[in-house]
C-alpha positions as CSV (number, residue, x, y, z in Angstrom):
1,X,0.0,0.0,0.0
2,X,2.4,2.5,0.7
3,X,4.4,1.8,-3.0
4,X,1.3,2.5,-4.3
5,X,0.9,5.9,-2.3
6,X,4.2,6.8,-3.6
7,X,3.2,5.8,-7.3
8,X,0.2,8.1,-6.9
9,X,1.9,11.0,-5.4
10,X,4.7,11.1,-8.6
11,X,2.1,11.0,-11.4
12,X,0.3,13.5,-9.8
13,X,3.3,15.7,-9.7
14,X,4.3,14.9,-13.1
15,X,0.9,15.9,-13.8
16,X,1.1,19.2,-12.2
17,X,4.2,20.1,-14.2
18,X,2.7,20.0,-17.0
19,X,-0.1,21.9,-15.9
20,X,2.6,25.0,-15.3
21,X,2.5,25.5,-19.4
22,X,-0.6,25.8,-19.9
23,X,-2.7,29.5,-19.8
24,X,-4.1,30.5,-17.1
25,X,-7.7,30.7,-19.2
26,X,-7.4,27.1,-20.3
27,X,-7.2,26.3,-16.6
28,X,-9.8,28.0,-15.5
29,X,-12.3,27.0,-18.2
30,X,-11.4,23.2,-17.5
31,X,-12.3,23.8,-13.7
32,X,-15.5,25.0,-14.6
33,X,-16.4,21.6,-16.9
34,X,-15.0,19.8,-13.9
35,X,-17.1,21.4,-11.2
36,X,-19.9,20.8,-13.8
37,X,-19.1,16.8,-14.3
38,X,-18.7,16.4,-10.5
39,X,-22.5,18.3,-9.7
40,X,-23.9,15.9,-12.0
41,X,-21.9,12.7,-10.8
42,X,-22.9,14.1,-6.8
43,X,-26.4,13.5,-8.4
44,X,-26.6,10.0,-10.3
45,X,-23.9,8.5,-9.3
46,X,-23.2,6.1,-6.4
47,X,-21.2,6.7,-3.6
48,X,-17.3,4.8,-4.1
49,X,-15.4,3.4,-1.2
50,X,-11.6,5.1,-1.6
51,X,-8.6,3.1,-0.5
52,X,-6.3,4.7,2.3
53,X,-4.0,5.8,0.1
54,X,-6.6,7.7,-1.8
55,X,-8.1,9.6,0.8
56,X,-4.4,10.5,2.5
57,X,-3.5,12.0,-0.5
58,X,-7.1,13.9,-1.2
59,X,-6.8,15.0,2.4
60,X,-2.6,15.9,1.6
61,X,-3.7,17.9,-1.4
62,X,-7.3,19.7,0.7
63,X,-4.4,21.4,3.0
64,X,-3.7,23.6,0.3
65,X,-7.3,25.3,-0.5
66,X,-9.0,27.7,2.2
67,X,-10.3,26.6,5.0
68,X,-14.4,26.8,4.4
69,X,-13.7,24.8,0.9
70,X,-12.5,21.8,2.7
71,X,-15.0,20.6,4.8
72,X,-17.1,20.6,1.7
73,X,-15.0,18.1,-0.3
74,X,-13.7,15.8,2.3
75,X,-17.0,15.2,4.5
76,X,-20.9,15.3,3.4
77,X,-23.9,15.4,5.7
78,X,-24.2,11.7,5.3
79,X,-21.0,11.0,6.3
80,X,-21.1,12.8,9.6
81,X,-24.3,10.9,9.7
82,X,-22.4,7.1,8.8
83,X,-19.6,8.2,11.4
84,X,-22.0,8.6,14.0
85,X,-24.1,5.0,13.5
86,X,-20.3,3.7,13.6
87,X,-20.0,5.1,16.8
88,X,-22.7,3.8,18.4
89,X,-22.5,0.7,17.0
90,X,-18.7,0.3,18.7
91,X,-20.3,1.8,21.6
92,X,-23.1,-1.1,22.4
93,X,-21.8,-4.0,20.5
94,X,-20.9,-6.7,23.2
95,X,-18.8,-10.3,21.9
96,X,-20.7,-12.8,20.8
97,X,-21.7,-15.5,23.6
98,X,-19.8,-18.4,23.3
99,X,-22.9,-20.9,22.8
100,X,-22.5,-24.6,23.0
101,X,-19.1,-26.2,21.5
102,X,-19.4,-27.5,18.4
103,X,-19.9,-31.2,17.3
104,X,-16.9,-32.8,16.2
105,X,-16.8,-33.9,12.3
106,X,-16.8,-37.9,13.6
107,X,-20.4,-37.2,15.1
108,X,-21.4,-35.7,11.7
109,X,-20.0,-37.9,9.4
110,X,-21.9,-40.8,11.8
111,X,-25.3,-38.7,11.5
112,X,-25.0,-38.2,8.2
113,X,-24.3,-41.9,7.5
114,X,-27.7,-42.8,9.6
115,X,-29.8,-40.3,7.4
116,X,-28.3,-41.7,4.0
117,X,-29.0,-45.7,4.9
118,X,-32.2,-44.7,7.0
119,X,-34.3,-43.1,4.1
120,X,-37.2,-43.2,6.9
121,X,-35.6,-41.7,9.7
122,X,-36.2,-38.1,10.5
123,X,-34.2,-35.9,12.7
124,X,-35.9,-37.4,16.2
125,X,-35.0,-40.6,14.9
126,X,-31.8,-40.3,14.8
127,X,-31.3,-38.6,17.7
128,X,-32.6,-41.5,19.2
129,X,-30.0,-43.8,17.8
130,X,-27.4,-41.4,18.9
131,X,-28.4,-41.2,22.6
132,X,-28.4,-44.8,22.6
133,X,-25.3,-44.8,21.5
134,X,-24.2,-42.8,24.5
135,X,-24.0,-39.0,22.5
136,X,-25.7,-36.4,24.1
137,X,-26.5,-33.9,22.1
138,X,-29.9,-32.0,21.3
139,X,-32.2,-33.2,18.7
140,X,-31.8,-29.5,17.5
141,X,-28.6,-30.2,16.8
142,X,-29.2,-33.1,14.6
143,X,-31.6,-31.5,12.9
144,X,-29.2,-28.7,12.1
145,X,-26.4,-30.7,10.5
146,X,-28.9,-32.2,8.3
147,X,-29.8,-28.9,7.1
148,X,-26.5,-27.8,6.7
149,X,-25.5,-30.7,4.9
150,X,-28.5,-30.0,2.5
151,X,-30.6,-33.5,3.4
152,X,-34.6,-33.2,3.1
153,X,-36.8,-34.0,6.4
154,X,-37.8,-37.9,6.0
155,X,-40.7,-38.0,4.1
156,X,-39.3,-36.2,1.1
157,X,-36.3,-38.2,0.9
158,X,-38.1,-41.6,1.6
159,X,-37.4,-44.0,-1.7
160,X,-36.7,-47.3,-2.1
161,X,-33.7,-48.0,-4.8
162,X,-33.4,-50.8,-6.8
163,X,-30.5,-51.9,-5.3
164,X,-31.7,-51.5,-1.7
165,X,-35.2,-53.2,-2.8
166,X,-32.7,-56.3,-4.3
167,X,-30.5,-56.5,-1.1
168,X,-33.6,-56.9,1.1
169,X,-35.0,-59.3,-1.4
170,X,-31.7,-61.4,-1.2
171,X,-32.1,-62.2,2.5
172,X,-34.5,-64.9,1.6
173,X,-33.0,-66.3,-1.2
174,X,-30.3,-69.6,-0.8
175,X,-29.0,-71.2,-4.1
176,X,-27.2,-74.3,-4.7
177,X,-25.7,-75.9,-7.7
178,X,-23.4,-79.2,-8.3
179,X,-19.4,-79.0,-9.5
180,X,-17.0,-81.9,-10.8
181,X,-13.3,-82.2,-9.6
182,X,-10.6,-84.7,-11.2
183,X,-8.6,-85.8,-9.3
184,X,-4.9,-87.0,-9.7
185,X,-6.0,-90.2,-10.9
186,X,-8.8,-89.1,-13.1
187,X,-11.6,-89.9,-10.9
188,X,-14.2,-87.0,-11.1
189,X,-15.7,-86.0,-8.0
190,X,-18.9,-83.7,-7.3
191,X,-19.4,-81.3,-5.0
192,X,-22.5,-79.4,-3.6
193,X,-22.9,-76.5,-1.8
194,X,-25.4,-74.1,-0.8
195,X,-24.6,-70.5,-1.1
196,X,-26.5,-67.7,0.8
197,X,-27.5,-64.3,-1.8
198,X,-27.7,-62.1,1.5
199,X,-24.6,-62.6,2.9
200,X,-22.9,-64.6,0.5
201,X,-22.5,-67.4,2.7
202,X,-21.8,-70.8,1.8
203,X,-22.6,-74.3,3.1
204,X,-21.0,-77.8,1.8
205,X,-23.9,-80.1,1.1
206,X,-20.7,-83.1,0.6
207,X,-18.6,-84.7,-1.8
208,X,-19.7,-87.9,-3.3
209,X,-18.8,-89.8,-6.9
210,X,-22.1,-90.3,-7.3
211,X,-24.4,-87.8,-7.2
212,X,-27.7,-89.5,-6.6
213,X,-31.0,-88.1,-5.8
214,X,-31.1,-89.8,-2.5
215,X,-27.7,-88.7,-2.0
216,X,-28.6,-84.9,-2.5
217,X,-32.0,-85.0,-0.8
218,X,-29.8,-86.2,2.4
219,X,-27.5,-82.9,1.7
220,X,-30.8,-81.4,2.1
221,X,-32.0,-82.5,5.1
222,X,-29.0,-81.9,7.0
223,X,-28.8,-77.9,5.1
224,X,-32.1,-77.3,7.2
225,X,-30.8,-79.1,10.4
226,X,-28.0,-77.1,10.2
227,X,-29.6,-73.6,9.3
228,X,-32.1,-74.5,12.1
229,X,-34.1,-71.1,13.1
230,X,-32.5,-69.3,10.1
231,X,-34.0,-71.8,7.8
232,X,-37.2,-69.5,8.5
233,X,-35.8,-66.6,6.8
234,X,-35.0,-68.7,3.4
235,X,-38.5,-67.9,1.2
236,X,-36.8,-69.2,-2.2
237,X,-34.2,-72.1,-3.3
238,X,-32.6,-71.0,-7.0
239,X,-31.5,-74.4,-8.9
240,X,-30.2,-75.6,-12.1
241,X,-32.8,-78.6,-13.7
242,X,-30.1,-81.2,-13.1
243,X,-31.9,-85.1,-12.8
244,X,-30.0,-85.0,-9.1
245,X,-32.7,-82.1,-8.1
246,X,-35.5,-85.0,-7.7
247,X,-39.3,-84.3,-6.9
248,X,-38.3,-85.8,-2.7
249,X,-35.0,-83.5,-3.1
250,X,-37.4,-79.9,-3.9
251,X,-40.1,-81.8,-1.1
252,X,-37.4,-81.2,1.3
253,X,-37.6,-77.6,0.8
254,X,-41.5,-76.9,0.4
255,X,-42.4,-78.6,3.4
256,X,-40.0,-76.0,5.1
257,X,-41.9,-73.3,3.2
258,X,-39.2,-72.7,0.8
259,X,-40.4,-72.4,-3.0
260,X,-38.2,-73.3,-5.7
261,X,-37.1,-71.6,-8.6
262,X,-35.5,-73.3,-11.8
263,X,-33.4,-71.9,-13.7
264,X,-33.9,-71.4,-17.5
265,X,-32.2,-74.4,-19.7
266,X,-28.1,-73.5,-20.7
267,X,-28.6,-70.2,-18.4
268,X,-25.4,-69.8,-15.8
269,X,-26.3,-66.1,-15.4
270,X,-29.8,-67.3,-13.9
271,X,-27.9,-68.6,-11.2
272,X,-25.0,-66.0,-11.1
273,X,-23.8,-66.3,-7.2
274,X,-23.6,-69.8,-7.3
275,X,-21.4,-70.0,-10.3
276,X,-19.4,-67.5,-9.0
277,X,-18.2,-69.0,-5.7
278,X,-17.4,-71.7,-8.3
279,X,-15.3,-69.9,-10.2
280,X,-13.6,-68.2,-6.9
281,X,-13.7,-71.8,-5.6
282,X,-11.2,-73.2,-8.8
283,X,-9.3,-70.3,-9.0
284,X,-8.0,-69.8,-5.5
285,X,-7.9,-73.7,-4.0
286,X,-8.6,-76.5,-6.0
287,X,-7.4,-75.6,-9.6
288,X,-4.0,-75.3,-7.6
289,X,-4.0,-78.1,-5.4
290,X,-3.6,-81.7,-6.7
291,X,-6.6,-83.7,-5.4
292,X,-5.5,-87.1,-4.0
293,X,-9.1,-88.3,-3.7
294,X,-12.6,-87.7,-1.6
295,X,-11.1,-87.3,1.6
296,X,-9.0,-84.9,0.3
297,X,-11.2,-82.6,-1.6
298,X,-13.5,-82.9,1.8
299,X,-10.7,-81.4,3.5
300,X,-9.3,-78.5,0.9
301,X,-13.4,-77.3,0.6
302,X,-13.9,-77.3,4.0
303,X,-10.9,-75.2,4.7
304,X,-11.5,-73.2,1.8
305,X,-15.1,-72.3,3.0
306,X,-13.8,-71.4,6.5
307,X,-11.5,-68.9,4.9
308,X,-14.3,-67.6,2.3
309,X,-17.1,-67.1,5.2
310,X,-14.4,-65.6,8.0
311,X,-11.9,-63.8,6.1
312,X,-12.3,-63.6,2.5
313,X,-13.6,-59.8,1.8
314,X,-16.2,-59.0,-0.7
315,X,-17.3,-56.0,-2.1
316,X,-21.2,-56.4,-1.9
317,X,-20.3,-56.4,2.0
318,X,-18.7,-53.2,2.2
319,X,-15.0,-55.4,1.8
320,X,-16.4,-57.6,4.7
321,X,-16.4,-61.4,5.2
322,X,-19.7,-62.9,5.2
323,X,-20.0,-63.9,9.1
324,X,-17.8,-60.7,10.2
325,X,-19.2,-59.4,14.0
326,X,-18.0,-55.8,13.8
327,X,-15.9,-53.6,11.0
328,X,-12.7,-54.6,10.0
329,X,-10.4,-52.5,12.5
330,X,-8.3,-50.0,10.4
331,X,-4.5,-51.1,9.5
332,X,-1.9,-49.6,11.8
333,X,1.0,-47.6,10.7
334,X,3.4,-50.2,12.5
335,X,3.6,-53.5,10.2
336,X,5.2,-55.3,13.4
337,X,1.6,-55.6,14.5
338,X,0.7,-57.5,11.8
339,X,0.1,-61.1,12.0
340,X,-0.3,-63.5,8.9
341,X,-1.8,-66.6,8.8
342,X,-1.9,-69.6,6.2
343,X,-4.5,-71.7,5.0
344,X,-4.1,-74.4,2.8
345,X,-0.4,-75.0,3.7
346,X,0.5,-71.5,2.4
347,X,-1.8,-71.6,-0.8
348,X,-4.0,-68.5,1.0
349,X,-2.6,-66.0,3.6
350,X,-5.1,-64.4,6.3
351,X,-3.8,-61.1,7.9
352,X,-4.9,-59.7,11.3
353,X,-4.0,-57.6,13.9
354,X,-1.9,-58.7,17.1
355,X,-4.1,-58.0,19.8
């Protein structure tokens, strides 16, 4: 600011110097088309805020006319008027309170997150959750970072997506679907399994040589033994229309309330989850293990499914295993606390955290 100053106070000299040339007429009638311009401008025009160094060197330059000419240019009526406001405004203007403190950004990400997955929640709601939780806070407050964060009150947000309407529809839904493994000595071996859409988890019906209808009806019975009270939550079975799925195999199923649903002729994509745990299956265990025989497989699919329901992440589930408690803890900085474990005699490494 001050360079600036000193840049206006030279080309206003300069500018004076060249004024000492010119007649004394020519000055004077240019004065009178300025005192003209400037009534009109006082008239139309708005009032201009002037930086500092503006008005130091307007009030530098009002030294040099007569006394009852200054006041004239340098203050109005309506700024004695605006200096006076100012002044009482300094005078009875008190600090702001200091209110309540201010919710940290954790407790607003985690409102936030309950309004977005809880399309039917309002504000009270919420604040419910929250003082269950153990936050105390007012529902106020809850209300105002929804605002802020520029959410709608519950019923005008309330919608059901597709893909939350086919999540909640998955919940009911188990599939199950037969696979064939040669072994070392060229014996083919199949394998059922049951896989959960919900949570993607997946049961081993057995492994047999021959996959009979009794056989699989059996692997039925002890699905439902084994599901026990969840077994109530299963509305639909999704199969392929193999001749092992016999009319006593689906009776299994109906008497538990379950209806089934066959899949169209040459379809995989009908039954989509199941053929991919398949694929997963091949690719991570048994397409590089050398199966020895039944036993064997038994024992690599067992393994393998322990590893897929406990540990294996998957992106439907938020990069969570299937029967996961709580969220995945974050990875520390440290890699000492780090501890790996191997499944399938090193075939698949687990990682965890040393406790």
């Amino acid at each position: 600011m001050a360079l600036r100053l000193v840049y206006l106070a030279v080309t206003r000299i300069f500018a004076w110097l060249v004024l000492l040339a010119r007649s004394q007429a020519s000055k004077d009638a240019e004065i009178l088309v300025l005192r003209q311009q400037l009534s009109v401008l006082a008239r139309t025009a708005k009032p201009s805020t002037a930086s500092w160094a503006e008005r130091a060197l307007v009030t530098a330059l009002a030294r040099l006319l007569p006394k009852q000419r200054r006041l004239g240019l340098l203050v109005t009526p309506r700024t004695l008027l605006r200096w006076h406001r100012d002044l009482i405004t300094r005078r009875w203007t008190q600090p702001p309170a200091p209110g309540r403190p201010s919710k940290t950004a954790a407790l607003r990400a985690l409102i936030l997150r309950m309004a977005r997955e809880n399309d039917g929640w309002g504000y009270r709601r919420i604040h419910g959750e929250l003082v269950g939780l153990g936050y105390r806070l007012a529902p106020s407050t809850v209300w105002q970072v929804l605002k802020n964060a520029g959410i709608d009150p519950a019923p005008h947000r309330e919608s059901q997506s597709w893909q939350r309407f086919l999540k909640a529809q998955a919940s009911s839904i188990i599939a199950c679907d037969l696979f064939h493994i040669d072994t070392i000595f060229l014996k083919r071996l199949y394998v059922l399994f049951f896989i959960e859409h919900g949570r993607r988890r997946v049961h081993l019906g057995g492994v047999t040589a021959h996959p009979t209808g009794q056989w699989v009806t059996q692997a039925a019975r002890n699905l439902l033994m084994d599901l026990d009270q969840r077994a109530n939550e299963l509305k639909f079975l999704i199969r392929d229309r193999g001749a092992n799925f016999t009319a006593s195999f689906d009776a299994v199923f109906t008497t538990a309330g379950i209806s089934i649903i066959k899949a169209p002729v040459q379809a995989p994509r009908a039954n989509a989850i199941a053929e991919r745990w398949i694929s997963s299956c091949r690719r991570e265990a048994t397409d590089k293990i050398l199966i020895l025989g039944e036993r064997h497989l038994r024992t690599v699919l067992i393994e393998y499914i322990d590893h897929y329901d406990r540990h294996r992440p998957h992106r439907t589930l938020q990069q969570q295993p299937p029967d996961a408690k709580e969220p995945t803890a974050e990875t520390p900085d440290n890699p000492i606390k780090i501890r790996r474990h191997d499944r399938l005699g090193g075939l698949i490494h687990e990682y965890a955290q040393v406790a």
